[in-house]
N, C-alpha and C positions, 0 to 999 in steps of 0.2 A: 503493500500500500504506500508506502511512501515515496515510491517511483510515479504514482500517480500524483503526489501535490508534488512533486516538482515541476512537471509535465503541464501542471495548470493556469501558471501563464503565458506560459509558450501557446497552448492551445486557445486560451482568450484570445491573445493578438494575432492565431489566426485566423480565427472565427470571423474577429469584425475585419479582417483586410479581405476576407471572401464576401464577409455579404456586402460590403461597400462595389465589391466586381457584382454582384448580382444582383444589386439591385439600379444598378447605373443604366440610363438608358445609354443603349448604342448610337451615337452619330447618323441620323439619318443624309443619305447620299444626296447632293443636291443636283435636280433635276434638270435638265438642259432648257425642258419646255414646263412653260408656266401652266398651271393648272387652272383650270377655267371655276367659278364658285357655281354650283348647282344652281339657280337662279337665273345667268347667264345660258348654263349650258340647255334649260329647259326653254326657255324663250327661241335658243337657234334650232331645237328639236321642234320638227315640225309632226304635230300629231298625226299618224295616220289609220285608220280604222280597220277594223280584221275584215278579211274576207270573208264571202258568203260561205265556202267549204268551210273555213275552221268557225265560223257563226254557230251554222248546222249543226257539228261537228258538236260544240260544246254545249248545247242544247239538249242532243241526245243523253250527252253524258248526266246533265245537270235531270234528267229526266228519270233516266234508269237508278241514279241516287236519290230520286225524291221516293220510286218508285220502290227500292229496296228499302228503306228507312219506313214508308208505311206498312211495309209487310214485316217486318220488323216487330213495329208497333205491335200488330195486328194479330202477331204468333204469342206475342206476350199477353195479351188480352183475353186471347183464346188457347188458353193448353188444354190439352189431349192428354189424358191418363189421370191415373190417382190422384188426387191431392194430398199433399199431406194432411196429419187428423189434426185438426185444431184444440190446443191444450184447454181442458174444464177451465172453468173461471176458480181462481180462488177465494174461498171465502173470506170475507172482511172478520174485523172484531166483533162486529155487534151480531154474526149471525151464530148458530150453535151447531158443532160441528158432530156429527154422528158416528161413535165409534164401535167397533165387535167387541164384544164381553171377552178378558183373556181366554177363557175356557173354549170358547166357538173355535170351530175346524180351520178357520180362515184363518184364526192369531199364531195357532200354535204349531211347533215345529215340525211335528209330526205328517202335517200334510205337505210335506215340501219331500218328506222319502227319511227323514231325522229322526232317529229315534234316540233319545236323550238315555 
């Protein structure tokens, strides 16, 4: 252990001469041509409208996912098969809860295959 605290300032002063490397930005390269500001560059952009093929085209699509999203829906709304059984309500405090006498066949261990 004691190789280790000697070792522990040497390793502080490396620590911080790496993260001052890591966290330094890099020099970005300076570009030959000047960058146009988005504002400019959208006013020389002259809008032009989609074609009737990809119109079509995305209409279908926009159609076939309206169409699977309602069926979708609609498989959810209506399932096919059991349902699971929905749990008794449980009773509140104020109601009185009815139990088997220990003696009755139901309580006692014996009818589970248990012979004590």
């Amino acid at each position: 252990m004691p190789s280790e605290s000697r070792n522990l300032p040497e390793q502080e002063q490396s620590i911080k001469a790496r993260a001052g490397e890591l966290y330094v930005e890099p020099p970005r390269p300076e570009s030959s041509k000047p960058v146009k500001p988005f504002p400019v560059y959208l006013r020389e952009t002259p809008a032009v409208p989609l074609s009737a093929s990809t119109q079509v085209v995305l209409w279908i699509v926009g159609i076939i996912v309206a169409l699977l999203f309602l069926a979708a829906l609609w498989r959810v709304s209506h399932r096919h098969g059991p349902r699971p059984p929905t749990p008794a309500p449980r009773p509140t405090e104020g109601t009185a809860v009815l139990q088997a006498p220990a003696d009755s066949p139901a309580r006692s261990s014996s009818a589970f295959g248990v012979v004590g």
